[in-house]
C-alpha positions in Angstrom: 15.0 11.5 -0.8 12.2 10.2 -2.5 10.0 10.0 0.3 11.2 13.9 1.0 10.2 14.9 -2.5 6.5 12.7 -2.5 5.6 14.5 1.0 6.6 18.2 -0.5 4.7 17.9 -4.0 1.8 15.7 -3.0 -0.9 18.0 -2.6 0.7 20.2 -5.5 -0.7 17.3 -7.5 -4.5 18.1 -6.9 -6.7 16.1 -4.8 -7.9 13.0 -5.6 -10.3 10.7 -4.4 -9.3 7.8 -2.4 -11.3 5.4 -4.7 -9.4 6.9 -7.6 -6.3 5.5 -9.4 -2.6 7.1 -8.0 -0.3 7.5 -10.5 4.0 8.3 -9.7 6.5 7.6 -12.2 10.4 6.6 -11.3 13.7 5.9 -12.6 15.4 2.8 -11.3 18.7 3.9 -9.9 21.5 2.2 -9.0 20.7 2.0 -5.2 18.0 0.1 -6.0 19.6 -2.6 -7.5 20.5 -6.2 -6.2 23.5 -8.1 -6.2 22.0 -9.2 -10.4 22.0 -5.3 -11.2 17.9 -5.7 -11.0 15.7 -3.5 -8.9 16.0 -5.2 -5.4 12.7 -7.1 -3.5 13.3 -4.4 -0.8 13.0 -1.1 -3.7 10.0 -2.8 -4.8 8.5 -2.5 -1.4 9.3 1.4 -0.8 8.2 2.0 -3.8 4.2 0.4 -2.4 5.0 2.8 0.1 5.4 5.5 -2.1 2.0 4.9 -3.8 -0.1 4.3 -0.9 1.4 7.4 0.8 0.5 9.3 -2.6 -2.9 8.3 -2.4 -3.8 8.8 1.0 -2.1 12.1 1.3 -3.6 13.6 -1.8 -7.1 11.9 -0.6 -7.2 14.0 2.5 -7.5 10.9 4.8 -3.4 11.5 5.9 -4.4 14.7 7.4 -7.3 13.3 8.9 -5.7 10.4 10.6 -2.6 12.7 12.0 -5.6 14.3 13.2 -7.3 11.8 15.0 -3.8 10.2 16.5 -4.2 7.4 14.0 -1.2 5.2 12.2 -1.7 2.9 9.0 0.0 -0.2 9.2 0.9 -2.8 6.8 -0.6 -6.0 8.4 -0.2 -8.5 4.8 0.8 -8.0 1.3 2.3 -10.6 -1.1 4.4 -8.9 -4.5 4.2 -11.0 -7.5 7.1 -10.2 -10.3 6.1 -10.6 -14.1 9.4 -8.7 -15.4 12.4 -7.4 -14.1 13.2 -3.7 -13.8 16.8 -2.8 -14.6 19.1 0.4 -14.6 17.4 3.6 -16.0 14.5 1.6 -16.6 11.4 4.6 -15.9 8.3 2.5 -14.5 4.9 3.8 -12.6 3.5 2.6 -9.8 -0.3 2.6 -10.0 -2.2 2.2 -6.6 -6.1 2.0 -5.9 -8.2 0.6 -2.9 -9.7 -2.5 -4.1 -12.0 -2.5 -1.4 -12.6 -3.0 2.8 -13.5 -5.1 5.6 -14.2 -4.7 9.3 -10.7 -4.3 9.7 -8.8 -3.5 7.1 -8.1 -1.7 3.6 -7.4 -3.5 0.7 -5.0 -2.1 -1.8 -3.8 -3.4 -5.0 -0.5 -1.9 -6.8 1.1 -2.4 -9.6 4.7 -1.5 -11.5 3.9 -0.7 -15.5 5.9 0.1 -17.9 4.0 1.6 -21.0 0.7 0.3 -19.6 2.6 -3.5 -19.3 2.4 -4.9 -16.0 5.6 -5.5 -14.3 4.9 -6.8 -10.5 1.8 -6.6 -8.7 1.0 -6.3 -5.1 -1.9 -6.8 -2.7 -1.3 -5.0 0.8 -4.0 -4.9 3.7 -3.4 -2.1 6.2 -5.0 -1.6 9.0 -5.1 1.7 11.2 -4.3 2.0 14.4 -4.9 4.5 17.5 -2.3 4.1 20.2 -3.2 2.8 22.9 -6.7 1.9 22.1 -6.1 -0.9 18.6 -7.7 -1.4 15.6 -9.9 2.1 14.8 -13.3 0.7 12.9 -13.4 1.0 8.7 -16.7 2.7 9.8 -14.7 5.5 11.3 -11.8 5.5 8.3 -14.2 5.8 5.9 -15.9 8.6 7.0 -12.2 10.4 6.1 -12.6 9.7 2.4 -15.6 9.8 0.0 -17.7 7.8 -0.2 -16.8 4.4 -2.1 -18.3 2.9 -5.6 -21.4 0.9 -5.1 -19.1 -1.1 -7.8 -16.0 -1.3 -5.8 -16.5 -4.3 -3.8 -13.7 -6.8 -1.9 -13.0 -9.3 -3.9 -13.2 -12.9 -2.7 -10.0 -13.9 -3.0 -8.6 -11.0 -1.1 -10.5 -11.8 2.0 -9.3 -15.7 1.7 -6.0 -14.5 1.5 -6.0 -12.2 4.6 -7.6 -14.9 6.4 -4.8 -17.4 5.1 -1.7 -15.4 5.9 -2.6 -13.9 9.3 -0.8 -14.2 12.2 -2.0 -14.4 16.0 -3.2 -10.9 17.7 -0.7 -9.0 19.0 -2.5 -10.3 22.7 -2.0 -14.0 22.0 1.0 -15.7 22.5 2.7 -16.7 18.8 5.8 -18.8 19.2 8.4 -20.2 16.9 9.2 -23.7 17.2 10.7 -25.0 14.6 12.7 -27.9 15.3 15.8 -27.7 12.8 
């Protein structure tokens, strides 16, 4: 339902620049508790969703790319967890674009709670247009404004892409472990 609710009332929220800060606030409900009666890995993840889909809607670049035949995809991301979130607890999810590649956009994402820092993720998406891969960041980013002379990738984000990748989708990438 959540995901119902963010697509009707996104743009009633005013446009906003995709190099600007997204901002939705949530209640942790019981479905979104583990086994420990804390907010599950897998919440955590839909809520990323949730912010990423609020900025890129309300950015203009959602319409755009339905436009244009394209689909983001999540190619990395990596969640760390500070605190735990438990029943009733009301958190925000704050999402910006930390920055680009040739490839990719960088975003970083974080759970609050009264301005404290909860979890934070860094996600790389990439967008795709069937049949024909990868669509250039030159192309993407002519969808959005134009970016912050001061908003650069940082290092650690491109050595981490480059760490965690996998093969391309056109080379072979088999499991073999042994036990």
């Amino acid at each position: 339902m959540r995901l119902f609710w963010l697509l009707a009332t996104a743009k009633r929220r005013g446009r906003l620049s995709a190099w600007h800060v997204s901002r939705r606030t949530y209640t942790v409900r019981p479905r979104d508790l583990d086994i420990y009666l804390h907010m599950t890995n897998s919440a955590y993840l839909s809520f990323l969703d949730l912010g990423r889909m609020d900025l890129v809607i309300r950015s203009g670049i959602w319409d755009r790319s339905r436009r244009e035949r394209v689909q983001a995809v999540v190619a990395n991301q990596t969640i760390t967890y500070r605190k735990s979130l438990n029943l009733g607890d009301t958190f925000t999810v704050e999402t910006r674009i930390a920055g680009v590649d040739e490839r990719a956009v960088y975003f970083e994402q974080r759970f609050t709670v009264d301005g404290e820092i909860y979890a934070e993720a860094a996600v790389r998406m990439r967008f795709i247009r069937r049949g024909a891969g990868v669509v250039p960041m030159e192309e993407v980013l002519t969808w959005a404004d134009p970016a912050p002379e001061d908003r650069v990738l940082p290092q650690w984000m491109r050595e981490w892409a480059a760490h965690t990748g996998l093969p391309s989708t056109r080379e072979p990438a088999p499991s073999a472990w042994s036990s």
